[in-house]
C-alpha positions, 0 to 999 in steps of 0.5 A: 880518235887515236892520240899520241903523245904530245911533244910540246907539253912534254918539253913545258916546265916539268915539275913532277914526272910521275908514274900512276898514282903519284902527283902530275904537274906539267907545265904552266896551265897545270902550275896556274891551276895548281895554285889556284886549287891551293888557294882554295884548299887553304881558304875555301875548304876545297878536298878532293882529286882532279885531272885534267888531260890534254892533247893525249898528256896528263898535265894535272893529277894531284890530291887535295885537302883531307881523305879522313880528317881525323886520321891526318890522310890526306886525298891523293891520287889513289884515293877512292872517292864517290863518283856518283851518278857517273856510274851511269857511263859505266852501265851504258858502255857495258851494254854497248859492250854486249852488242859488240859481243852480239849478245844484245841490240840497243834496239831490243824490248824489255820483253826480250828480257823480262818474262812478266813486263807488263804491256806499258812497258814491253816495248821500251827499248835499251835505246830509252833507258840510256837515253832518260827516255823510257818513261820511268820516274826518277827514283820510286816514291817512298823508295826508302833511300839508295842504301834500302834492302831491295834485291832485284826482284823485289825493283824490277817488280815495282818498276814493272808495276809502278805507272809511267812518267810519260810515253816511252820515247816522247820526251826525256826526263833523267831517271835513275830507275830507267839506268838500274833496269838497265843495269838488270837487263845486263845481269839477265844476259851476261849471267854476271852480276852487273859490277863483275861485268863492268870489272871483268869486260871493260875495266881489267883489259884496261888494267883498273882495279880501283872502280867499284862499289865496295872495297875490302878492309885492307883499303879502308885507309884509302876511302875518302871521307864525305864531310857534309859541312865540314862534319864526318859523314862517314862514307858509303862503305859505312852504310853498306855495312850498317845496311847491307848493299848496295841493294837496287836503288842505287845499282846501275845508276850511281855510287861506284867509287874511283881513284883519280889515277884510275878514272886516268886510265879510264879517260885515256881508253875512252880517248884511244878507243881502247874500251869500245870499238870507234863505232860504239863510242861514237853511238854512245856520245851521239845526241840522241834526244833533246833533253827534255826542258833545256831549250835545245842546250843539253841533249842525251846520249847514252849514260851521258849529256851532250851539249856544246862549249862556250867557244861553240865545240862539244862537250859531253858531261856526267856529273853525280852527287849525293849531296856530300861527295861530287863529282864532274867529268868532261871530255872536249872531244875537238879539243882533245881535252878531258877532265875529271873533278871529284870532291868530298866535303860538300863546303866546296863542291866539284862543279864550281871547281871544274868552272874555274879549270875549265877557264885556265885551261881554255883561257889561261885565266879565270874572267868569271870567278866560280866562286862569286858568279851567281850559277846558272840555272839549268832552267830558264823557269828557275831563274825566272822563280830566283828572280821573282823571288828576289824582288817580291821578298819572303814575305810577298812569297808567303803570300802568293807562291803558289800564285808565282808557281802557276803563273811561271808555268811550274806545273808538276816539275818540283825540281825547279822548286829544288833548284832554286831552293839550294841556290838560295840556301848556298847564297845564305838567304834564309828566310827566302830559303825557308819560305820556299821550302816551306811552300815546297813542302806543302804542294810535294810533302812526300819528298824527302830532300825537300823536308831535309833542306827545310831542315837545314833551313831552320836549324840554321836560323835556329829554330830547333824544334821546327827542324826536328819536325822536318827531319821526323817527316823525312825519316817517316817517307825515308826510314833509317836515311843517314841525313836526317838521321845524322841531324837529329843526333846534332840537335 
């Protein structure tokens, strides 16, 4: 669908009018909003970027809080923030861009591909690996972390050997490993390395320079800082340096950085059809496979989740973190509306940022403050567990988790129990925390996230030594990643 530009915002209170890269402030929705993000940088330690587009206009596009505290920049709209697994919007329309070229199918195997693919794998399709539907897990086991020297080779011999989650295209579970085999079925056919397509095919006819994984020393200025609780985590450009990289636990899947005037430029080529023909947009934002466990609310489309608003029209959704920067991006395609939130100190993350513009701009007003409403889950099993939890204590829980778990119907899904662990870390219950991460770790002790949060737990409360130990087993499964490593050091 074509957008022209909107009349009627353009004759609102204009505050600023802004060419890319300055700060855009049109009209009252926007001055709402504004001061609402204001009130949260001085009080809630908000830093990040934001856009909010509508009705073919950008009513909002302004920097917030620190890109580097120390330095004294501030993050403004030309600052390169983490967009994490949005990335893998990128790697999906780079593969629609092949077939628009004749070069692929969504249809076609990885044996089309990939001479050694073993017969359990042959016949996944691009379709699946877009779609979480291949069968691949979420990440490897013991994968050593997203900044790991692992050359392409060396992944796709261990996706190809590793077993499957499931059979191919029976359910969808989301899988970083699938978009990487992706991202290597784009370098096998464009003879290009994966981010030199996406730069050379979709994003420089668009006219964006500034969406990439890593950048020269001379943008080093303009290279947000992640805070992790309001300490300097540094940024991924740091660990590419220390470790090398990207290597392929992170290509394809996440990790790519942008400026909010770019990710601009890109959302208005997605809206104006500029990137993709119609036919391809439409193929991408199609809701092709339920996702698995949501109960009918969240479907797959191709590097992007489907599903509908609360006034009942679509929304399709990306977000991605690595537990320090966030980043969220909506596109209301009946409404005419799009949105992208980024931030980069993990006290005040981008999803509960973009629930409170989402309601100024639907609503005028926030009835349900992001801040204090209690976030839902994104399982019903999790709430049910949270609930539970609750009621019977860390006590209680001590006693009879695993009775809880078996009872709820958990089974193997341990991203329940991770779901409910951050949302009672985020709500400072502590010893309810502790008792679970402390059960997590038992019945899943090689993952690696849990041991951090137990970590954290502990550290907290002040138990040291025991947070030693969980940070230790983390390093163990995970040598050299920069959480624990980073803990450690504090202690």
């Amino acid at each position: 669908m074509k957008h022209g530009f909107s009349t009627l915002v353009l004759l609102l209170s204009l505050l600023f009018n802004a060419t890319a890269g300055e700060p855009v402030l049109v009209g009252h929705t926007a001055v709402r909003i504004d001061q609402w993000l204001q009130q949260l940088e001085k009080e809630k330690h908000f830093s990040g970027g934001v856009l909010v587009m509508s009705k073919g206009a950008t009513i909002l596009r302004k920097g917030y809080g620190w890109a580097n505290q120390a330095q004294r920049i501030p993050f403004d709209e030309r600052t390169l923030a983490c967009m994490g697994s949005i990335t893998k919007t990128f790697t999906a329309m780079a593969v629609l861009k092949l077939e628009e070229q004749g070069k692929l199918k969504v249809t076609d195997t990885l044996g089309k591909f990939f001479s050694k693919v073993p017969s359990d794998k042959s016949s996944i399709t691009l379709h699946q690996l877009m779609t979480h539907s291949g069968g691949f897990a979420e990440i490897f086991e013991n994968d050593g972390g997203d900044y790991a020297k692992l050359t392409k080779e060396e992944f796709l011999q261990r996706a190809f050997r590793e077993p499957l989650m499931y059979q191919p295209g029976s359910r969808s579970l989301y899988s970083n490993v699938g978009m990487s085999v992706a991202a290597a079925v784009i370098e096998e056919v464009s003879h290009q390395s994966f981010e030199s397509f996406v730069r050379n095919e979709l994003l420089q006819p668009i006219g964006i320079g500034d969406i990439a994984y890593d950048y020269p020393d001379s943008e080093t200025r303009r290279i947000a800082h992640g805070y992790d609780q309001g300490t300097d985590w540094g940024t991924l450009m740091d660990r590419y340096r220390e470790f090398g990289g990207p290597y392929w636990n992170l290509y394809g899947n996440g990790g790519f950085y942008a400026s909010i005037s770019a990710m601009e430029t890109f959302l208005r080529a997605i809206l104006d059809e500029k990137i993709l023909t119609p036919a391809a947009i439409a193929k991408q934002q199609t809701k092709h496979i339920e996702e698995w466990d949501t109960e009918g609310r969240s479907f797959f489309g191709y590097g992007c989740a489907l599903g509908q608003s609360r006034r009942g029209t679509p929304v399709i959704q990306n977000g991605g973190s690595n537990g320090i920067y966030f980043a969220d991006m909506l596109i209301y395609p009946k409404d005419d509306v799009a949105l992208y939130v980024v931030t980069n100190d993990n006290r005040m993350i981008a999803n509960r940022i973009m629930a409170g513009i989402t309601q100024l701009v639907f609503l005028g007003k926030i009835e349900q403050d992001p801040l204090v409403v209690q976030a839902r889950f994104e399982s019903p099993l999790a709430e049910a567990m949270y609930d539970a939890i609750g009621k019977r204590g860390a006590a209680e829980f001590r006693k009879n988790g695993n009775g809880l778990i078996d009872s709820l119907g958990v089974g193997d899904n341990d991203m329940i129990l991770l779901e409910v662990g951050q949302q009672l870390s985020r709500e400072n219950r502590r010893e309810e925390t502790i008792a679970l991460y402390e059960l997590y770790t038992q019945r899943y002790p090689s993952i690696v996230v849990a041991w951090n949060d137990l970590g954290d737990a502990y550290r907290a409360v002040g138990r040291k030594t025991d947070a030693r130990r969980c940070y230790e087993q983390a390093l163990k499964l995970r040598p050299g990643n920069p959480r624990a490593t980073e803990a450690l050091k504090s202690l």
